[in-house]
mmCIF file as gemmi writes it, N, C-alpha and C atoms, coordinates in Angstrom:
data_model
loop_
_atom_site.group_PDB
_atom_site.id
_atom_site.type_symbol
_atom_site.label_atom_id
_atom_site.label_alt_id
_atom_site.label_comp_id
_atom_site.label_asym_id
_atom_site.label_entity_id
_atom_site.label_seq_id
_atom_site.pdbx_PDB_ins_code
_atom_site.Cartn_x
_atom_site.Cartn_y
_atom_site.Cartn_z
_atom_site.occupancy
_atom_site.B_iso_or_equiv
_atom_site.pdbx_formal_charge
_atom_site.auth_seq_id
_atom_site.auth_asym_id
_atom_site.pdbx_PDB_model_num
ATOM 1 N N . UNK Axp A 1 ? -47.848 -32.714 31.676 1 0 ? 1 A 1
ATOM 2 C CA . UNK Axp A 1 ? -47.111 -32.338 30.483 1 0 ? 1 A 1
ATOM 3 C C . UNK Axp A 1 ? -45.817 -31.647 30.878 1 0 ? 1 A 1
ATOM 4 N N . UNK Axp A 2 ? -44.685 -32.298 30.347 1 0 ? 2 A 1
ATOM 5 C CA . UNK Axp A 2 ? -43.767 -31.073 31.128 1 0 ? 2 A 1
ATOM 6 C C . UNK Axp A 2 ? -43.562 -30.478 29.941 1 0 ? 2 A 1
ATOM 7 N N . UNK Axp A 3 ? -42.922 -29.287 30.759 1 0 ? 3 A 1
ATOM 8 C CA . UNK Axp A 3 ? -42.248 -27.897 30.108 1 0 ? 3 A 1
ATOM 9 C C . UNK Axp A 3 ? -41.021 -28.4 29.975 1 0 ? 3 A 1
ATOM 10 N N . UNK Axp A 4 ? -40.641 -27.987 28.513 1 0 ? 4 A 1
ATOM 11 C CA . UNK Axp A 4 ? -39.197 -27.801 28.035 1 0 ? 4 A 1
ATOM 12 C C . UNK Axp A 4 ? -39.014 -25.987 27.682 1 0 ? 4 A 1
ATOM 13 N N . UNK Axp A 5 ? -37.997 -26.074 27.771 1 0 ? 5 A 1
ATOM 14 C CA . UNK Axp A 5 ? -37.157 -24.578 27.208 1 0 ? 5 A 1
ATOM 15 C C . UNK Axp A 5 ? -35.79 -24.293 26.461 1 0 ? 5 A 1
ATOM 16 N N . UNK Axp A 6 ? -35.638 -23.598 25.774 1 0 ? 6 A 1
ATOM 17 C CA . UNK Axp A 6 ? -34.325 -23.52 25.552 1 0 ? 6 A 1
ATOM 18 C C . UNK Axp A 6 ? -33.808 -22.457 25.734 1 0 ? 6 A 1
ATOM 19 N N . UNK Axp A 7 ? -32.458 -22.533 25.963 1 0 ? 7 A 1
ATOM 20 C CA . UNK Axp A 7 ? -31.525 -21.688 26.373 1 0 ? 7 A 1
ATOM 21 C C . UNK Axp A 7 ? -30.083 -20.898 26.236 1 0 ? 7 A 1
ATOM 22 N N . UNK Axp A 8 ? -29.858 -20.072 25.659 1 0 ? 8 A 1
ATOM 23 C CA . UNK Axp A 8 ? -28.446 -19.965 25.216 1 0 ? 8 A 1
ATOM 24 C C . UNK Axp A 8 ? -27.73 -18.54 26.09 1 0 ? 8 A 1
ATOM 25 N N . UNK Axp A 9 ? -26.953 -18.941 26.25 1 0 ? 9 A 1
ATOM 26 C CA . UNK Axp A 9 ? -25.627 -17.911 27.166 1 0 ? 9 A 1
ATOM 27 C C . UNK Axp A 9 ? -24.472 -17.583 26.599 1 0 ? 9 A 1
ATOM 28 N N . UNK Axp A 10 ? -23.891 -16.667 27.098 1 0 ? 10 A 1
ATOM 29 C CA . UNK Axp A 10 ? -22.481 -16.415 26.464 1 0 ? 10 A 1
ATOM 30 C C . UNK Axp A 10 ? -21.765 -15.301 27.875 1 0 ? 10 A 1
ATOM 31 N N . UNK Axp A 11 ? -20.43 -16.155 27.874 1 0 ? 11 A 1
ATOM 32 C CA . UNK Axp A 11 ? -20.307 -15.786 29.047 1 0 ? 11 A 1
ATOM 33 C C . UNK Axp A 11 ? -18.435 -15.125 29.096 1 0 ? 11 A 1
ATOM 34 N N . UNK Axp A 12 ? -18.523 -14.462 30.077 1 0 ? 12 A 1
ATOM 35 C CA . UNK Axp A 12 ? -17.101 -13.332 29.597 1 0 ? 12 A 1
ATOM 36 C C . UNK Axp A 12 ? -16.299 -13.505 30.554 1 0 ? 12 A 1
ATOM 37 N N . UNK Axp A 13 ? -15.014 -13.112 30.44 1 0 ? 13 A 1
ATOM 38 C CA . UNK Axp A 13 ? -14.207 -13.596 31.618 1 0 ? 13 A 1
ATOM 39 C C . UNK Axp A 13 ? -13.878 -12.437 32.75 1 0 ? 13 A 1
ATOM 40 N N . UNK Axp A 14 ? -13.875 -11.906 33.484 1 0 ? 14 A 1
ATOM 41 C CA . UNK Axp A 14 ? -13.888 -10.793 34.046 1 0 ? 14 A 1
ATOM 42 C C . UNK Axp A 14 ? -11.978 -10.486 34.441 1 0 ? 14 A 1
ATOM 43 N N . UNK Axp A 15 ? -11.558 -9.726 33.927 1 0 ? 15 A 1
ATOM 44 C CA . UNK Axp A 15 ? -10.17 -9.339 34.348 1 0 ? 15 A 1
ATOM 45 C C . UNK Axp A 15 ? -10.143 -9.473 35.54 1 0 ? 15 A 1
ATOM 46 N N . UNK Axp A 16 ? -8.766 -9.418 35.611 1 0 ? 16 A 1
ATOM 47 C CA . UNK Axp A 16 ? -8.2 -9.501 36.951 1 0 ? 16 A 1
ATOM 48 C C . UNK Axp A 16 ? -7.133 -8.112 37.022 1 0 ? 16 A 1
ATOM 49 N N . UNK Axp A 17 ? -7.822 -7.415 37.892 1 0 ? 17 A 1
ATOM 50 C CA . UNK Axp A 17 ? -7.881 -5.877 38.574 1 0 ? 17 A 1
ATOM 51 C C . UNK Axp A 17 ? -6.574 -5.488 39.275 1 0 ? 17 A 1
ATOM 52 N N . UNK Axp A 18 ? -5.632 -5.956 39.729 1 0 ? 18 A 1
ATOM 53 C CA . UNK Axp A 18 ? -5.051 -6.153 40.921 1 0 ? 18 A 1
ATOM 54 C C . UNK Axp A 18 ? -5.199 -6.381 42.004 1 0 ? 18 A 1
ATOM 55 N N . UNK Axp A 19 ? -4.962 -5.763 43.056 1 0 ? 19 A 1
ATOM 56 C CA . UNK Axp A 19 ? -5.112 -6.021 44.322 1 0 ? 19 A 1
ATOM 57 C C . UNK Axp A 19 ? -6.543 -4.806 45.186 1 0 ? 19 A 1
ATOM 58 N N . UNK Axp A 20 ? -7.256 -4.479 44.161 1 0 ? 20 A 1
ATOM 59 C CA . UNK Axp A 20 ? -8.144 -3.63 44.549 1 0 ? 20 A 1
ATOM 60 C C . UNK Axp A 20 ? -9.563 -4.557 45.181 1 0 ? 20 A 1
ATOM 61 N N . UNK Axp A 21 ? -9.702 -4.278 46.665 1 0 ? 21 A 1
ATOM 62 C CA . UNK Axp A 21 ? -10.834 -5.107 47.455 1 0 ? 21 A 1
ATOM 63 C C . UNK Axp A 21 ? -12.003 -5.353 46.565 1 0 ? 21 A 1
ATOM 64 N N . UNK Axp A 22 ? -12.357 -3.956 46.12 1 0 ? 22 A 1
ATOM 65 C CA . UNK Axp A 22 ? -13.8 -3.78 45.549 1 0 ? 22 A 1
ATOM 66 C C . UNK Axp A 22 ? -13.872 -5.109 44.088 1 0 ? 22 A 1
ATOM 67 N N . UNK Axp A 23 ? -12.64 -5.278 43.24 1 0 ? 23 A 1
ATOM 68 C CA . UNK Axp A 23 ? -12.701 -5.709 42.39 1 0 ? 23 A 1
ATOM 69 C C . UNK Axp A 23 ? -12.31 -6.967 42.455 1 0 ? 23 A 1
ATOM 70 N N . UNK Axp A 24 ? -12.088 -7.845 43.886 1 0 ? 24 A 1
ATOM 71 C CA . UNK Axp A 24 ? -12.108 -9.345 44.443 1 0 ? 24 A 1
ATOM 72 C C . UNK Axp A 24 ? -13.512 -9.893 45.299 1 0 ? 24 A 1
ATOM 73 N N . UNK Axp A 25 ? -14.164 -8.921 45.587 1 0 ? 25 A 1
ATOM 74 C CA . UNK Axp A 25 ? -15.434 -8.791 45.725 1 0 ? 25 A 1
ATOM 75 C C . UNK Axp A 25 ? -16.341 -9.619 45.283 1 0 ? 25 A 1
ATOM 76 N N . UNK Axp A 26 ? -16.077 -9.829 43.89 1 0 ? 26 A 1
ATOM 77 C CA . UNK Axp A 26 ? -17.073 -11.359 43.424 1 0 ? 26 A 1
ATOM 78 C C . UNK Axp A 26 ? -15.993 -12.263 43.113 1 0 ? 26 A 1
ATOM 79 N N . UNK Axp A 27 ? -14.803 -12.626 44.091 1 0 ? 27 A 1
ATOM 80 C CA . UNK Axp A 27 ? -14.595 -13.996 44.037 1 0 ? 27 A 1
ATOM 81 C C . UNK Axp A 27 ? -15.141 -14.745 45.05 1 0 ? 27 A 1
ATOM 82 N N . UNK Axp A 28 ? -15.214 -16.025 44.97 1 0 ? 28 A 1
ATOM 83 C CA . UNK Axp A 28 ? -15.611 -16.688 46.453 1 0 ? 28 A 1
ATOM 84 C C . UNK Axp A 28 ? -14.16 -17.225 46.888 1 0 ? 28 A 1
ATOM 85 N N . UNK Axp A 29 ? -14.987 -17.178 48.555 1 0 ? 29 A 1
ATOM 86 C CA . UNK Axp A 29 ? -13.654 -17.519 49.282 1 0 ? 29 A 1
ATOM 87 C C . UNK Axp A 29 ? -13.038 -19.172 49.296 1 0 ? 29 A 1
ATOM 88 N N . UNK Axp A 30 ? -13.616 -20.378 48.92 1 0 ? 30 A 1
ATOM 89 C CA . UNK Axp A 30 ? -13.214 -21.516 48.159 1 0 ? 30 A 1
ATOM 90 C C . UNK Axp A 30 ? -12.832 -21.767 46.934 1 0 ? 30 A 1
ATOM 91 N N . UNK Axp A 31 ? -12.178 -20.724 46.054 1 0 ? 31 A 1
ATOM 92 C CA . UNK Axp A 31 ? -11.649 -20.505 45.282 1 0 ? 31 A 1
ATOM 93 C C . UNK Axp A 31 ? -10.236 -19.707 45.214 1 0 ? 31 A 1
ATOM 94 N N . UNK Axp A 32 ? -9.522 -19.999 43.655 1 0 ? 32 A 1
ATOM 95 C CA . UNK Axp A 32 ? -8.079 -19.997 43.649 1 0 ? 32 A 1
ATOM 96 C C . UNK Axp A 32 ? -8.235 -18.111 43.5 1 0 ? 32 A 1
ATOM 97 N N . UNK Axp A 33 ? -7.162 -17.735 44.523 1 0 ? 33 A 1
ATOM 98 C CA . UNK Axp A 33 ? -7.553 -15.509 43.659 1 0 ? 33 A 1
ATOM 99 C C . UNK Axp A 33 ? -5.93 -15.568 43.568 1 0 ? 33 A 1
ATOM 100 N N . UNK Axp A 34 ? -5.873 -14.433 42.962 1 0 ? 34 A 1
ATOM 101 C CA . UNK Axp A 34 ? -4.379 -13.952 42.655 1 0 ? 34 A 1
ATOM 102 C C . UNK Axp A 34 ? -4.409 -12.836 43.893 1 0 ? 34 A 1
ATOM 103 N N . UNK Axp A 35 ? -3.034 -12.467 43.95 1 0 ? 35 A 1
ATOM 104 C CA . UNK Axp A 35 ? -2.868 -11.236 44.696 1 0 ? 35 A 1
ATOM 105 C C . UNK Axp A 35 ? -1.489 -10.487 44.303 1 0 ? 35 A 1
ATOM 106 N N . UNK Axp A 36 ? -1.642 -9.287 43.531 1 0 ? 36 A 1
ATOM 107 C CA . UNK Axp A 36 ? -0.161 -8.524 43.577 1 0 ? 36 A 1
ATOM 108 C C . UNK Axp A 36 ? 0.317 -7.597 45.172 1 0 ? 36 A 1
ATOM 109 N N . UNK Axp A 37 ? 1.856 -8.273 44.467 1 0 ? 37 A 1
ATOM 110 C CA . UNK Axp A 37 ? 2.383 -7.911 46.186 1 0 ? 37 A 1
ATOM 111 C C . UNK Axp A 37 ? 2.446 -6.414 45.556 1 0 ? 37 A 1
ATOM 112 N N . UNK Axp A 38 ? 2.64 -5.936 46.589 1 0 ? 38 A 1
ATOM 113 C CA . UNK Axp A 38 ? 2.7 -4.206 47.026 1 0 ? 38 A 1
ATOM 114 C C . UNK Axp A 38 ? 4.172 -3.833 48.354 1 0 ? 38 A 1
ATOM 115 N N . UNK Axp A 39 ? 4.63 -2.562 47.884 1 0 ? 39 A 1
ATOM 116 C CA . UNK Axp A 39 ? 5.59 -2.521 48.774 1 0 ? 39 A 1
ATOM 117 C C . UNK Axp A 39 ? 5.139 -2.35 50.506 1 0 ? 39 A 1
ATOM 118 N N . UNK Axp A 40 ? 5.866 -3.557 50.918 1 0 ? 40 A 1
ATOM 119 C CA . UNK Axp A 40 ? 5.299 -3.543 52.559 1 0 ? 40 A 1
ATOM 120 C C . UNK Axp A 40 ? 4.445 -5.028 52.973 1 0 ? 40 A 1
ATOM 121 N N . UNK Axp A 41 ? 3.893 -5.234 52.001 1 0 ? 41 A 1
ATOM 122 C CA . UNK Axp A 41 ? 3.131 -6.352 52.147 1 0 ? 41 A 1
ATOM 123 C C . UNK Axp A 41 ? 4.154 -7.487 52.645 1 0 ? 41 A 1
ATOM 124 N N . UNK Axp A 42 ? 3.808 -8.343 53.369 1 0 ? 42 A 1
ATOM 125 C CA . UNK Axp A 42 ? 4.071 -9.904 53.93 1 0 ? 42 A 1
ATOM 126 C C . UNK Axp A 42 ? 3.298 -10.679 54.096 1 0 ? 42 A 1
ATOM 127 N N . UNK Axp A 43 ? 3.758 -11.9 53.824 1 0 ? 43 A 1
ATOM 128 C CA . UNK Axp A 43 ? 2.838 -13.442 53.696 1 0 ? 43 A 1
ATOM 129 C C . UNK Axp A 43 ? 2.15 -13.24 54.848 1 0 ? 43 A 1
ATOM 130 N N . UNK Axp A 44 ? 2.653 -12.834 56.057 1 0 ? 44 A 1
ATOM 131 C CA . UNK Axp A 44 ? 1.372 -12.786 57.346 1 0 ? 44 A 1
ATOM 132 C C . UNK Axp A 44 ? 0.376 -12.196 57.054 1 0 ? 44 A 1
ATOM 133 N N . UNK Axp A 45 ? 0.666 -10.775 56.998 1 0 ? 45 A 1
ATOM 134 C CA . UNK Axp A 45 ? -0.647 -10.291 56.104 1 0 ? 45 A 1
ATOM 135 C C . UNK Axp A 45 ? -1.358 -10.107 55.284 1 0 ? 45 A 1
ATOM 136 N N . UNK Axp A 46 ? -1.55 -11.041 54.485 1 0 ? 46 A 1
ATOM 137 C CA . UNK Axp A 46 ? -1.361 -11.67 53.196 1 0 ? 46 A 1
ATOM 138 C C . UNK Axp A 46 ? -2.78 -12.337 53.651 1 0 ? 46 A 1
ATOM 139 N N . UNK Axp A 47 ? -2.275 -13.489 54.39 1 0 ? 47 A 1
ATOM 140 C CA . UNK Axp A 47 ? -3.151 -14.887 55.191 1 0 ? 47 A 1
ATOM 141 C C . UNK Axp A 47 ? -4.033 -13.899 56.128 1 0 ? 47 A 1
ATOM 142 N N . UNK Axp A 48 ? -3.714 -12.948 56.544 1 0 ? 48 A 1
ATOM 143 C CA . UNK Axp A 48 ? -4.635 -12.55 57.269 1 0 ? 48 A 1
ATOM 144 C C . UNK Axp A 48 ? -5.973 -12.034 57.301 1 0 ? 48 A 1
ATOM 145 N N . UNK Axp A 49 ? -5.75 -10.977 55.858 1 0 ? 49 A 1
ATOM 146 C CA . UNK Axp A 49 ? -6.383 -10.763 55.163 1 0 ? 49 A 1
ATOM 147 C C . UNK Axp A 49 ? -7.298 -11.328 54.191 1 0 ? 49 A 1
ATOM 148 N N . UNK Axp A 50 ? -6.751 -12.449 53.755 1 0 ? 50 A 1
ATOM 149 C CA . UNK Axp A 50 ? -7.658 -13.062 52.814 1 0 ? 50 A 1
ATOM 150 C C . UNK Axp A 50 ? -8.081 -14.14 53.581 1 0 ? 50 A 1
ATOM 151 N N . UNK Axp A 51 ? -7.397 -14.47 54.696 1 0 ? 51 A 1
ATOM 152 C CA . UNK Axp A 51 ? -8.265 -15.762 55.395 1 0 ? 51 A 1
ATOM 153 C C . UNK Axp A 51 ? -8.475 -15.58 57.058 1 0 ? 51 A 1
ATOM 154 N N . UNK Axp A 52 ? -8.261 -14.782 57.359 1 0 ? 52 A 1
ATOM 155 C CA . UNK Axp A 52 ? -8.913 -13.823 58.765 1 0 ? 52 A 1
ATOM 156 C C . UNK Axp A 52 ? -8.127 -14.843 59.313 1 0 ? 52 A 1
ATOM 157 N N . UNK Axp A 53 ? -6.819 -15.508 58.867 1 0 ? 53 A 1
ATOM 158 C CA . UNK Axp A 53 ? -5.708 -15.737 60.221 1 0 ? 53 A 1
ATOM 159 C C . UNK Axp A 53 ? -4.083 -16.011 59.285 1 0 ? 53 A 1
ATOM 160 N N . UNK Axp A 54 ? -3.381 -15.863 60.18 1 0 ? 54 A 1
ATOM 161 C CA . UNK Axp A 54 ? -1.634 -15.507 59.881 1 0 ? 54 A 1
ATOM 162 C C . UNK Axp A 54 ? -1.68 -17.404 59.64 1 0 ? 54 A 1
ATOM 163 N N . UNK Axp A 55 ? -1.939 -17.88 60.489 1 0 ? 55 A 1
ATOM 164 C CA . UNK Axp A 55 ? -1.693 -19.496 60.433 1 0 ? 55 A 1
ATOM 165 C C . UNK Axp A 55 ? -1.567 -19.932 58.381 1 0 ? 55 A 1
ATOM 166 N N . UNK Axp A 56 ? -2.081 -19.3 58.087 1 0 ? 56 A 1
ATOM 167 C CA . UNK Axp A 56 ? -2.367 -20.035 56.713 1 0 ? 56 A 1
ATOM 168 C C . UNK Axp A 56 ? -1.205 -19.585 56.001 1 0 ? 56 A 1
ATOM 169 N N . UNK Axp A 57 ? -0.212 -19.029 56.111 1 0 ? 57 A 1
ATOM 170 C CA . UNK Axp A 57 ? 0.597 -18.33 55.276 1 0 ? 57 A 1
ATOM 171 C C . UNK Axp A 57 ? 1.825 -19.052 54.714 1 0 ? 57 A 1
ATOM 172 N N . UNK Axp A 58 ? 2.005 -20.771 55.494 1 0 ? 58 A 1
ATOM 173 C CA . UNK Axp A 58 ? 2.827 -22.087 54.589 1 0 ? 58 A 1
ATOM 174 C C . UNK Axp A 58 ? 2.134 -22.184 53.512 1 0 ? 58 A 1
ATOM 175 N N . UNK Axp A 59 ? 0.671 -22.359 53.5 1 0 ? 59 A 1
ATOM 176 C CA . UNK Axp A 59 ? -0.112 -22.499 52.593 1 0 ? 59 A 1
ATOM 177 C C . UNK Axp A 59 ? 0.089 -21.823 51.059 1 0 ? 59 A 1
ATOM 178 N N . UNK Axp A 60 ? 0.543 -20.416 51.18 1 0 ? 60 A 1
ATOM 179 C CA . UNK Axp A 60 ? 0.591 -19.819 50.259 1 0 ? 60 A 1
ATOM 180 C C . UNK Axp A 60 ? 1.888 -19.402 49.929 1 0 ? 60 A 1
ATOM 181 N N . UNK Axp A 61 ? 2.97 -20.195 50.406 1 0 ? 61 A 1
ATOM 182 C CA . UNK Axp A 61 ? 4.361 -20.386 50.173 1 0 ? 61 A 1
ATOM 183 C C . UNK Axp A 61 ? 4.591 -21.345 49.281 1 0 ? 61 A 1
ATOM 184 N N . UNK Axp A 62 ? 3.546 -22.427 50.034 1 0 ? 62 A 1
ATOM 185 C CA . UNK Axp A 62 ? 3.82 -23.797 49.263 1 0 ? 62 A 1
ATOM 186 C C . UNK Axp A 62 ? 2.98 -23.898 48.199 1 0 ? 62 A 1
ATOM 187 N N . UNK Axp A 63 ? 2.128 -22.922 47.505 1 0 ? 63 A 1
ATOM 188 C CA . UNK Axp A 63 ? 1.309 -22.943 46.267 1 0 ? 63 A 1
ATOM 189 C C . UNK Axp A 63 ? 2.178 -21.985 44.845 1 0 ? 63 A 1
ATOM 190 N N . UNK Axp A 64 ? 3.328 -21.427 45.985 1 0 ? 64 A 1
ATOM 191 C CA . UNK Axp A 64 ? 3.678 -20.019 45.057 1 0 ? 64 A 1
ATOM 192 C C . UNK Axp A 64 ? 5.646 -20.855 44.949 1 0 ? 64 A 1
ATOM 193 N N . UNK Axp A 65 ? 5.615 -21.741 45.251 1 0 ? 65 A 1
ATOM 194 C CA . UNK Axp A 65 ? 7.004 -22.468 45.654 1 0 ? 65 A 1
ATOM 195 C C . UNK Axp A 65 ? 7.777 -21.035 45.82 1 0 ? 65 A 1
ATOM 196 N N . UNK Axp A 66 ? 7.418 -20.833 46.841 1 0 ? 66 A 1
ATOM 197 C CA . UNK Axp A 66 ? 8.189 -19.619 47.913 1 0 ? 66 A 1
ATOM 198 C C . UNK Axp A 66 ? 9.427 -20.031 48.552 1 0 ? 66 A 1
ATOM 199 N N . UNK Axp A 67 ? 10.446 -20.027 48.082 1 0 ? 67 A 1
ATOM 200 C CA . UNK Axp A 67 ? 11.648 -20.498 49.191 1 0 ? 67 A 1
ATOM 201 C C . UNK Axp A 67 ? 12.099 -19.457 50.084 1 0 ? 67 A 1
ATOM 202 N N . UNK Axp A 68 ? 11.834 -18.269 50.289 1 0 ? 68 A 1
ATOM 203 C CA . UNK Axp A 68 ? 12.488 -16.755 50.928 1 0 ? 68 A 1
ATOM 204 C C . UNK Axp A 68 ? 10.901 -16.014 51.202 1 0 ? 68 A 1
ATOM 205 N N . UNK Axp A 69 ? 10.018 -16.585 51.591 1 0 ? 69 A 1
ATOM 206 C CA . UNK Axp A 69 ? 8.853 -15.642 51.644 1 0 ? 69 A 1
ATOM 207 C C . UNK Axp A 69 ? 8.488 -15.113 52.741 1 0 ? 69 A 1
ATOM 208 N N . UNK Axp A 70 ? 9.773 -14.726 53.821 1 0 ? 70 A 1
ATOM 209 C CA . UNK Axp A 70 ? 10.173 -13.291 54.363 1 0 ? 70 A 1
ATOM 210 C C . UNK Axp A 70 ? 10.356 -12.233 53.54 1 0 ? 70 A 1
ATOM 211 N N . UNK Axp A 71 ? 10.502 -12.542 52.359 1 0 ? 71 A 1
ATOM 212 C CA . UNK Axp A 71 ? 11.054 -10.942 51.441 1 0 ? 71 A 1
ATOM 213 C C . UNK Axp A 71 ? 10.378 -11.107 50.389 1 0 ? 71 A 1
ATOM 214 N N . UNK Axp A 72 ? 8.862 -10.443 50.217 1 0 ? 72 A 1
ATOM 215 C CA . UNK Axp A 72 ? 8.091 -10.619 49.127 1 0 ? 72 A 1
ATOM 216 C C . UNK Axp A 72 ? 8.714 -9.755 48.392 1 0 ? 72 A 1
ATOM 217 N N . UNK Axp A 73 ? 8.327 -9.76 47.021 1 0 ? 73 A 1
ATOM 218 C CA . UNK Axp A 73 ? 9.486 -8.953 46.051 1 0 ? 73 A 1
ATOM 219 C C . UNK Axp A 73 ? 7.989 -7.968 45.372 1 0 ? 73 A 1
ATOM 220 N N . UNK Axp A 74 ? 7.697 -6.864 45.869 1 0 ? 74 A 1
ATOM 221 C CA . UNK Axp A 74 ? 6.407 -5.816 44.916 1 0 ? 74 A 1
ATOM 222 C C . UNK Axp A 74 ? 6.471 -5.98 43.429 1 0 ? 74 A 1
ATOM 223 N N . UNK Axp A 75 ? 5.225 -6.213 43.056 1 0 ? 75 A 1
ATOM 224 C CA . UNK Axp A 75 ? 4.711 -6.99 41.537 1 0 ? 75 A 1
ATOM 225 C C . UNK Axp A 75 ? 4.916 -7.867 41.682 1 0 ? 75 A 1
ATOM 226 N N . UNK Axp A 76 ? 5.417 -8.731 42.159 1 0 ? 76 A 1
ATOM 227 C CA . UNK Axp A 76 ? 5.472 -10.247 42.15 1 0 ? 76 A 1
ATOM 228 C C . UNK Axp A 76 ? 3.59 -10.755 42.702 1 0 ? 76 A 1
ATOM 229 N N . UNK Axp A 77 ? 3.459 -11.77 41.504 1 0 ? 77 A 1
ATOM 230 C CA . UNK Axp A 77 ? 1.857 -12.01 41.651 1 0 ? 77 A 1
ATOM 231 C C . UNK Axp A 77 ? 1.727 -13.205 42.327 1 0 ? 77 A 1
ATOM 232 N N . UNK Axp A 78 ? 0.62 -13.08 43.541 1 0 ? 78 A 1
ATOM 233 C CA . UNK Axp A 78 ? 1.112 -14.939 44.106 1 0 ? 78 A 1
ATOM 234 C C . UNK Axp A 78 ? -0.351 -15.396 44.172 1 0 ? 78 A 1
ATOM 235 N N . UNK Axp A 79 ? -0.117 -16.882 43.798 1 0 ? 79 A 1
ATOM 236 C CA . UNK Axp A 79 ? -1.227 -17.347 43.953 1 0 ? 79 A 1
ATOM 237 C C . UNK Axp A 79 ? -2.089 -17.974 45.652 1 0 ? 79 A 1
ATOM 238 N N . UNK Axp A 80 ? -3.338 -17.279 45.241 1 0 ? 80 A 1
ATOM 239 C CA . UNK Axp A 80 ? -3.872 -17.684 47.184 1 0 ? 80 A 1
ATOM 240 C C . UNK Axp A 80 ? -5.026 -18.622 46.822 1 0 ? 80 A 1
ATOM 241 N N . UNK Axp A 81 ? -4.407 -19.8 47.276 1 0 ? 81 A 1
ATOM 242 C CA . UNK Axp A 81 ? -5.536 -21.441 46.704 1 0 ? 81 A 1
ATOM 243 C C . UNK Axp A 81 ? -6.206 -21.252 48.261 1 0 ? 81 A 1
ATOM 244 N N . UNK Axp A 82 ? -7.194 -22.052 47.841 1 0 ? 82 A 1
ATOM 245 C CA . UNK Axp A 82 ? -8.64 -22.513 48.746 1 0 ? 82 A 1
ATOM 246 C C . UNK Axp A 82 ? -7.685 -23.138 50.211 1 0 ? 82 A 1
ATOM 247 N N . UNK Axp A 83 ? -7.888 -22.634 51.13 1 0 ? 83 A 1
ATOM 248 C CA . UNK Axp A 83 ? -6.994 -23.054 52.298 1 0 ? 83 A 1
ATOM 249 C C . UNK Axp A 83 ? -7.68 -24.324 52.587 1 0 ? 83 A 1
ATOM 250 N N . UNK Axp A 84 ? -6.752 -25.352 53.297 1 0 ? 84 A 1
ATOM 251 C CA . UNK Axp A 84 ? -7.368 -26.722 53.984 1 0 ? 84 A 1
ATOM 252 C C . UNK Axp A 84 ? -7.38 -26.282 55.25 1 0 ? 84 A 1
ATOM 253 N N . UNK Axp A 85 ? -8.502 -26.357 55.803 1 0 ? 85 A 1
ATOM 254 C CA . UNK Axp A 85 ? -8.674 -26.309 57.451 1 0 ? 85 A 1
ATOM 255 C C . UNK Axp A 85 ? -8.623 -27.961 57.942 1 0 ? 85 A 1
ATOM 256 N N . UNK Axp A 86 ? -8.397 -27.568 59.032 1 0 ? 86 A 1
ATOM 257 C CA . UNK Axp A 86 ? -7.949 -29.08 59.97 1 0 ? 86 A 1
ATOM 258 C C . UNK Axp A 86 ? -9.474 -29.344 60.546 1 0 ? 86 A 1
């Protein structure tokens, strides 16, 4: 005999915090996160941080159409997509 059930959900969107670790914490790392720049911050450490290497940091030039991203501009929000590994 099978079992049926029913089921209903309702589901919420969780803000987006800034750049606070604790509150990126439940994103996964194959997924799109935001990140606000902060004064000091650079695309190297940027990639480094969110993807434990500097290599990835075209990646997030070319998602944010970065033409100057030697000179991140603080508050400026950039998007950090799912990196392609080789």
């Amino acid at each position: 005999n099978p079992l049926r059930a029913t089921l209903s959900a309702s589901f919420i969107q969780v803000p987006f915090a800034g750049n606070d670790r604790a509150s990126l914490s439940w994103q996964s790392p194959d997924i799109t996160k935001l990140h606000l720049v902060t004064a000091g911050d650079t695309i190297y450490n940027i990639a480094r941080n969110e993807y434990g290497s500097e290599s990835y940091y075209l990646q997030i030039a070319e998602a944010n159409d970065l033409k100057n991203y030697r000179r991140l501009v603080p508050g400026t929000q950039l998007i950090l997509p799912p990196v392609k590994t080789v």
